[in-house]
C-alpha positions in Angstrom: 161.0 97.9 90.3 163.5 98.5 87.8 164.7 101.4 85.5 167.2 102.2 82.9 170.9 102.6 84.6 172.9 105.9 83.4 175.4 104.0 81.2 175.8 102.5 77.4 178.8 100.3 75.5 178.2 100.8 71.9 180.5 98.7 69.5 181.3 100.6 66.0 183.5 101.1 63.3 187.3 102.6 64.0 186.8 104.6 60.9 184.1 107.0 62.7 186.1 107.5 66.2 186.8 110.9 64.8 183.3 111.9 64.2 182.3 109.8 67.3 184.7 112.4 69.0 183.3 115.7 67.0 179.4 114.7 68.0 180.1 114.5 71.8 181.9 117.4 71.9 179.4 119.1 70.5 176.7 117.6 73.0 179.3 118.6 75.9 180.2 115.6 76.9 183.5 115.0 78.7 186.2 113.1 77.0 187.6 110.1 78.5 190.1 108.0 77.1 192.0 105.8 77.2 189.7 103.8 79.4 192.1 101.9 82.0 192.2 98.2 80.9 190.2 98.7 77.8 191.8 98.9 74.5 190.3 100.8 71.6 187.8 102.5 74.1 186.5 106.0 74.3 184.3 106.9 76.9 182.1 109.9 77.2 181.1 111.4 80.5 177.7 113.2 80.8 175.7 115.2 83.1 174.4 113.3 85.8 177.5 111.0 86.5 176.5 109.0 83.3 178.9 107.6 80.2 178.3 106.1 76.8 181.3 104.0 76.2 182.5 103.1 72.2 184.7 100.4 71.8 186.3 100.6 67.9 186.7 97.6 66.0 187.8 96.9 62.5 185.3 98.3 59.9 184.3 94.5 58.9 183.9 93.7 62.7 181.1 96.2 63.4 177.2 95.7 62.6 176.2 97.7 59.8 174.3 100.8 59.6 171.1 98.4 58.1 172.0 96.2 61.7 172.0 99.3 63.9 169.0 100.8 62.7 167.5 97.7 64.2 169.7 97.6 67.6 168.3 99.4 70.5 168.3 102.9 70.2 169.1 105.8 72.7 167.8 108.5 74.2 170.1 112.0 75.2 169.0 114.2 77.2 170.4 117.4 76.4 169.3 121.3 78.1 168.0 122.6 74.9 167.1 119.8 72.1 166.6 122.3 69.3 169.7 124.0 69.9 171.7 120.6 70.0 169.9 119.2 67.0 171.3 122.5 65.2 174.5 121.8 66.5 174.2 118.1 65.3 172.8 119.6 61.5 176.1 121.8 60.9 178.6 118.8 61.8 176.6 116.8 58.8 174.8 113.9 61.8 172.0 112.3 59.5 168.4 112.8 60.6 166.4 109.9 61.3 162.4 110.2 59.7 160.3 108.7 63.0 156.8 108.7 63.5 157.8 110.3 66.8 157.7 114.2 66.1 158.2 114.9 69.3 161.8 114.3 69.7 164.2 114.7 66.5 166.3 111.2 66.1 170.2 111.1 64.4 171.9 108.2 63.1 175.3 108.8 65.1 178.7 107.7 63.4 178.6 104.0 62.4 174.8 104.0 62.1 173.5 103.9 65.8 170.4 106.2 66.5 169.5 108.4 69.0 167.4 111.2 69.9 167.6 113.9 71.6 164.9 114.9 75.0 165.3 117.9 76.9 166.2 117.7 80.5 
């Protein structure tokens, strides 16, 4: 059997690190950086022992947002997904339109998507 480990690397643009920054704060997420032998790394501790790592790159090194949109996509679970998604609204995180109206999805800084599940 197999099943999803508790930990993402995600490759963007060194132009959003900043709003990379503002959006898991506002998740809760625990800063960690820098990452010990990695360069241009932030990595972002969550509930659960988890982390989503974001290595920063020169802005013509990254995908595009049109090349995220296609990349996998995650999944946060957060303790109250309308109250983050408010959160999320008021620091200006795009929505994503989804057939899925179960969940609401974001397109993160430098174009990846994700949506939010409670816990």
């Amino acid at each position: 059997m197999v099943s999803l480990g508790k930990n993402v690397k995600l490759t963007v643009p060194r132009s959003v690190q900043d709003r990379v920054r503002a959006l898991f704060d506002a998740l809760g997420a625990t800063l960690v950086t820098p990452v010990p032998g990695i360069r241009n790394m932030d990595a972002f501790r969550m509930t659960g022992g988890g982390s989503a790592g974001f290595v920063y790159v020169p802005d013509g090194e990254a995908l595009t947002v049109e090349q995220m949109r296609i990349a996998p996509w995650l999944e946060l679970a957060v303790d109250d997904a309308a109250r983050a998604a408010a959160r999320l609204d008021e620091l200006g995180i795009p929505r994503v339109d989804y057939h899925d109206r179960d969940h609401v999805y974001f397109a993160g800084p430098g174009g990846f998507v994700f949506r939010l599940a409670g816990t």
